[in-house]
C-alpha positions as CSV (number, residue, x, y, z in Angstrom):
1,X,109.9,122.4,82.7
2,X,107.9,120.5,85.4
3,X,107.0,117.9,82.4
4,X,110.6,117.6,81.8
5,X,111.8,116.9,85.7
6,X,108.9,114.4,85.9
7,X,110.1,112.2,82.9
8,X,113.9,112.8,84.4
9,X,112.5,111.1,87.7
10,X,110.2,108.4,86.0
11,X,113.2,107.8,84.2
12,X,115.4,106.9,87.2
13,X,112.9,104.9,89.4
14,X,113.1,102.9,86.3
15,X,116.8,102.9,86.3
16,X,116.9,102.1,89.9
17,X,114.2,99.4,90.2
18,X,116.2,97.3,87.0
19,X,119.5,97.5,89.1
20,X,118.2,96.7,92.1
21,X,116.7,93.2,90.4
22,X,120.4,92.9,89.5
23,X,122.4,90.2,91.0
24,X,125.6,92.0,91.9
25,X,125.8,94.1,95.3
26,X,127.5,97.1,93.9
27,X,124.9,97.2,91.6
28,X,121.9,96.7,94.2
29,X,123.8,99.9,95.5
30,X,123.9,102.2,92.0
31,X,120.4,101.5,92.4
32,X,119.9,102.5,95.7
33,X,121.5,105.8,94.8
34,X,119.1,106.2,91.6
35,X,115.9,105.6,93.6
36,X,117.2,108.5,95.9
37,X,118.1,110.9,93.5
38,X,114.5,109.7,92.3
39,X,113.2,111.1,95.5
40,X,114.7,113.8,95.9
41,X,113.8,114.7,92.3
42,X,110.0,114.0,92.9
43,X,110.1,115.9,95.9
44,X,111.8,119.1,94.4
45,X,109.4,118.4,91.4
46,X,106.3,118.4,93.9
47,X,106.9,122.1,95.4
48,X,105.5,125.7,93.8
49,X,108.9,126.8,92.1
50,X,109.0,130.8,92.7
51,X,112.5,132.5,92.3
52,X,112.8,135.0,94.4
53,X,110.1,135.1,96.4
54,X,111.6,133.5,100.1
55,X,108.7,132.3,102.6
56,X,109.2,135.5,105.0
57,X,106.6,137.0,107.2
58,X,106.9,141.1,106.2
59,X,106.9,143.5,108.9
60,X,103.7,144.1,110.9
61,X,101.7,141.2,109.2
62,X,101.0,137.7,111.1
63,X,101.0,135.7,107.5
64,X,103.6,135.4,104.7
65,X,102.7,136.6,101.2
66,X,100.3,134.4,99.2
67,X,103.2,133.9,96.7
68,X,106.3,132.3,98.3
69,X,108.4,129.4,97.9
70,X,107.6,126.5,99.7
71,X,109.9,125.4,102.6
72,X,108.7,122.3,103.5
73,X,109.8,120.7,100.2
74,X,113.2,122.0,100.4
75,X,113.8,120.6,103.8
76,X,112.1,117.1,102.9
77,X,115.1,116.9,100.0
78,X,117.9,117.9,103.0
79,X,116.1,115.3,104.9
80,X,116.7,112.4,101.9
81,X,120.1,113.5,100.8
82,X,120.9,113.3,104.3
83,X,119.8,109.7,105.1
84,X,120.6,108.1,101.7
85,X,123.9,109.5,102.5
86,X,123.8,107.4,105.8
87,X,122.0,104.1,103.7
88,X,125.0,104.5,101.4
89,X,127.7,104.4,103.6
90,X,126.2,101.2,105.5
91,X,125.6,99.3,102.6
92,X,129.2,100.8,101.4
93,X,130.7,99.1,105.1
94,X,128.5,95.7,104.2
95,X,129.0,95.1,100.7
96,X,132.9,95.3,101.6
97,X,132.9,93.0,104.3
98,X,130.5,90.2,102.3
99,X,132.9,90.6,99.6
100,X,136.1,89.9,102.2
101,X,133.7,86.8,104.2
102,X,132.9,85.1,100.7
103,X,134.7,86.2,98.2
104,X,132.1,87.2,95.3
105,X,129.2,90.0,95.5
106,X,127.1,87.5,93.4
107,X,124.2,87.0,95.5
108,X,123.3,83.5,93.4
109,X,126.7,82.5,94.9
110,X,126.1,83.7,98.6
111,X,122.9,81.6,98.6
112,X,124.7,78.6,100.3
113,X,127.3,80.7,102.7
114,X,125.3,79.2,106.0
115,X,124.5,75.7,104.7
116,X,126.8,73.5,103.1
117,X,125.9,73.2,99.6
118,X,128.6,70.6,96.8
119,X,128.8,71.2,93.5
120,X,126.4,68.5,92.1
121,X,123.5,70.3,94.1
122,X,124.3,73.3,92.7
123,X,124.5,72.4,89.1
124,X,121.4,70.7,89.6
125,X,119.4,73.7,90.5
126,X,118.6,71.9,93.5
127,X,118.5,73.5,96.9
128,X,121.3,72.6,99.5
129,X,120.6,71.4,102.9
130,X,117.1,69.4,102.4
C-alpha cells in the first residue's frame, strides 16, 4: 500500500511540474493544485499508519503507548490543505483580473503589457522596448 501512495504522488509532482511549464494561467493553477495534493499525499504517505490506535496518554502513565498514530503528520496535511486553499483562491482573484486587464491568460502574449511592443517585433522573435 505505502508503494502504491508513493507512485500516486510521484505521479502528480509530475503532473504538476508539466502544467506548471504550461503557458496558460488556468493551467499554471491545475498545477498548483496537483503539487498540493502531492504534498499532502507525501506527507500522509510519511507517517506510521495504525488504525485504531489514537496517540493518548492512558491513565496514570506520563508516555503514550509505543504503538500510536502519529499526530504531527495529520496536522502538517490540515496545515497544507489549509494554505493551498488560501494560494488557490489568490491566484483564483489574479488570474481573473489579468484576464479582464489584457484579455488573454497566455503568458507569451502578456510579455509586452508594460512596454509597447508592434507586430513586426513580435513576429520577429525580437524583444520589444530595446
Amino acid at each position: 500500500m505505502t508503494f502504491l501512495l508513493a507512485l500516486a504522488a510521484g505521479a502528480l509532482f509530475a503532473a504538476g511540474i508539466y502544467m506548471i511549464l504550461r503557458r496558460s494561467l488556468v493551467k499554471i493553477l491545475v498545477g498548483l493544485l496537483l503539487l498540493g495534493y502531492a504534498v499532502n499525499l507525501l506527507l500522509f504517505n510519511s507517517a506510521v499508519l495504525v488504525p485504531g490506535r489514537p496517540p493518548l496518554i492512558p491513565a496514570g502513565q506520563t508516555v503514550p503507548p509505543e504503538i500510536s498514530a502519529d499526530p504531527l503528520a495529520q496536522a502538517l496535511i490540515l496545515t497544507a490543505i489549509v494554505i493551498s486553499f488560501g494560494v488557490t483562491a489568490f491566484v483564483v482573484v489574479l488570474i481573473r483580473q489579468a484576464y479582464q486587464v489584457v484579455g488573454t491568460d497566455d503568458l507569451n502574449e502578456m510579455r509586452c503589457t508594460d512596454i509597447p511592443c508592434e507586430d513586426s517585433e513580435l513576429k520577429d522573435g525580437k524583444e520589444g522596448g530595446a
